[in-house]
C-alpha positions in Angstrom: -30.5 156.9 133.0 -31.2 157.6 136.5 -31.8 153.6 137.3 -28.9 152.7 135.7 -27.4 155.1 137.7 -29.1 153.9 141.0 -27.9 150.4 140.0 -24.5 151.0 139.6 -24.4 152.8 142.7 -26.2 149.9 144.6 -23.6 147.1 142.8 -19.9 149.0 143.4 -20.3 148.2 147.2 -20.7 144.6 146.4 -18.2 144.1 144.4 -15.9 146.0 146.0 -16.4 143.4 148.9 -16.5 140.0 147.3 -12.9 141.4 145.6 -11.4 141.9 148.9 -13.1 138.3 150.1 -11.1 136.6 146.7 -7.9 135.2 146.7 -5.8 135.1 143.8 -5.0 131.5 143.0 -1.2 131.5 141.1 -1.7 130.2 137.3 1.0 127.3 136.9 3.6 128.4 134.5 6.1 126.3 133.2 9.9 127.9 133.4 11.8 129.3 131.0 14.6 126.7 130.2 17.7 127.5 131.5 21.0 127.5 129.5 21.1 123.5 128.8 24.5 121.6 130.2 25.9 118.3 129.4 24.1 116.1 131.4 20.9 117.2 131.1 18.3 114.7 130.7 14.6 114.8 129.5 12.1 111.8 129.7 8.8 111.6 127.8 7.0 110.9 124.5 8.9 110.6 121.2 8.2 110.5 117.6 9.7 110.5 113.7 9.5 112.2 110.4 10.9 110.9 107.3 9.5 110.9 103.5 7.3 114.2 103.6 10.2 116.1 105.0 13.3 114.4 103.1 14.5 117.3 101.2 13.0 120.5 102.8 14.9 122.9 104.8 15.1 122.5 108.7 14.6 125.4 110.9 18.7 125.3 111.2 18.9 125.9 107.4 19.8 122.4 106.5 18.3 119.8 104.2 16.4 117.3 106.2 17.7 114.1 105.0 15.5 111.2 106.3 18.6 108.9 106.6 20.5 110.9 108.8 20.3 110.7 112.6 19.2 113.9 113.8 16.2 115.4 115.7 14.2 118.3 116.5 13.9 119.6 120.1 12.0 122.8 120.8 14.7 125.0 122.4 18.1 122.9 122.6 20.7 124.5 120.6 21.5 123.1 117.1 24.4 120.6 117.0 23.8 119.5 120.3 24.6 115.7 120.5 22.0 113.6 122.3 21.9 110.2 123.8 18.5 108.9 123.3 17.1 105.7 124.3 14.2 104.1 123.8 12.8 102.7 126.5 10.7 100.2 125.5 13.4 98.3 124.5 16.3 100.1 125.3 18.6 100.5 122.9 20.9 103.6 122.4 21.7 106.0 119.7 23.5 109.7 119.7 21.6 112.1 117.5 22.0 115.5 116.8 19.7 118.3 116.8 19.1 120.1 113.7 15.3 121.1 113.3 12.9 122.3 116.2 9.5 120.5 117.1 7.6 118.4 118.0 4.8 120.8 117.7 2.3 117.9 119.3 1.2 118.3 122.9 3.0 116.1 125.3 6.2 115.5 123.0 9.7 116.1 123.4 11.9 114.9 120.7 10.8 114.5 116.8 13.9 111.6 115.4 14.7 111.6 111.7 13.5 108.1 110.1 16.9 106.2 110.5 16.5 107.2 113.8 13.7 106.0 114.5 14.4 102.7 112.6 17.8 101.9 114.9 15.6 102.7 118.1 13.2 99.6 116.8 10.3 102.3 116.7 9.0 102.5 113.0 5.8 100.5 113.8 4.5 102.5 116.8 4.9 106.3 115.1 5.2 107.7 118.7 7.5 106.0 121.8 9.0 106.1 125.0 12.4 108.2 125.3 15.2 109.6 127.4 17.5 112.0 126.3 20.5 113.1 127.6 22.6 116.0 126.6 26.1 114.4 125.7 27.8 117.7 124.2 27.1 121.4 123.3 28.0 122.8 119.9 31.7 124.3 120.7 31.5 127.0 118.2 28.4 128.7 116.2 30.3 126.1 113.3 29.3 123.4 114.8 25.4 124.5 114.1 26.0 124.7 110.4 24.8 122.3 107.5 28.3 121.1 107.0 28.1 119.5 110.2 28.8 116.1 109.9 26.1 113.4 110.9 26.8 110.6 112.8 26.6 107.1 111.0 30.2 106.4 111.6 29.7 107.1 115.2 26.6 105.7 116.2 27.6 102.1 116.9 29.7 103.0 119.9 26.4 104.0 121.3 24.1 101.3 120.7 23.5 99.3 123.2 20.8 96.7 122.4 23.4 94.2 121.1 22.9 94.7 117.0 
């Protein structure tokens, strides 16, 4: 016991100076979101579900219904309306935000299958987006199932000409 003692004793002052030589070096942290505005935009990697979610519940208590334009988007309230483009070809759709994900490193948005289809991005599985917030759910109503989807409004927002 006595060596171990002794060694101890012998390491405490070298440690105790190589701390005070260190430097802490900040770890990068990514911000907590603040409360999201009309306006906001997002820009990165997109991707779709369809046929092995059609039917189950989103985290906002609806049915996911492949046909539908919605998304999922990690921390943006539900019923928030989107403008997302796909910027490989750019054409335009709203969608609204029902579900959260993507759960994949490096993604943004997860877009139902008709969204995906009426961006032109069914063959690729993941691609290029931006997002812009176009309006805020008005009431905690607006976040329910009975919300209604927008096929009847999505041409006024496409903008590749079809």
């Amino acid at each position: 016991m006595s060596r171990a003692w002794l060694w101890m004793a012998a390491m405490a002052p070298a440690l105790v100076l190589l701390a005070g030589c260190s430097t802490a070096t900040p770890r990068a942290s990514v911000p907590a979101p603040g409360p999201p505005a009309e306006g906001y935009e997002e820009v990165g990697i997109a991707s779709w579900y369809g046929a092995q979610h059609h039917g189950k519940r989103t985290a906002s208590g609806e049915i996911f219904d492949m046909n539908r334009l919605t998304a999922a988007h990690r921390w943006l309230p539900f019923g928030t309306r989107l403008l997302v483009t796909n910027r490989d070809n750019n054409r335009t759709i709203e969608l609204r935000v029902n579900d959260r994900g993507p759960f994949v490193k490096g993604r943004i948005l997860d877009v139902s299958y008709a969204a995906a289809r009426q961006l032109g991005a069914l063959g690729s599985g993941t691609f290029a987006v931006r997002l812009r917030v176009i309006a805020l759910p008005a009431t905690p109503a607006a976040i329910t199932p009975e919300t209604p989807d927008l096929e009847s409004s999505h041409s006024a927002y496409r903008r590749d000409g079809g």
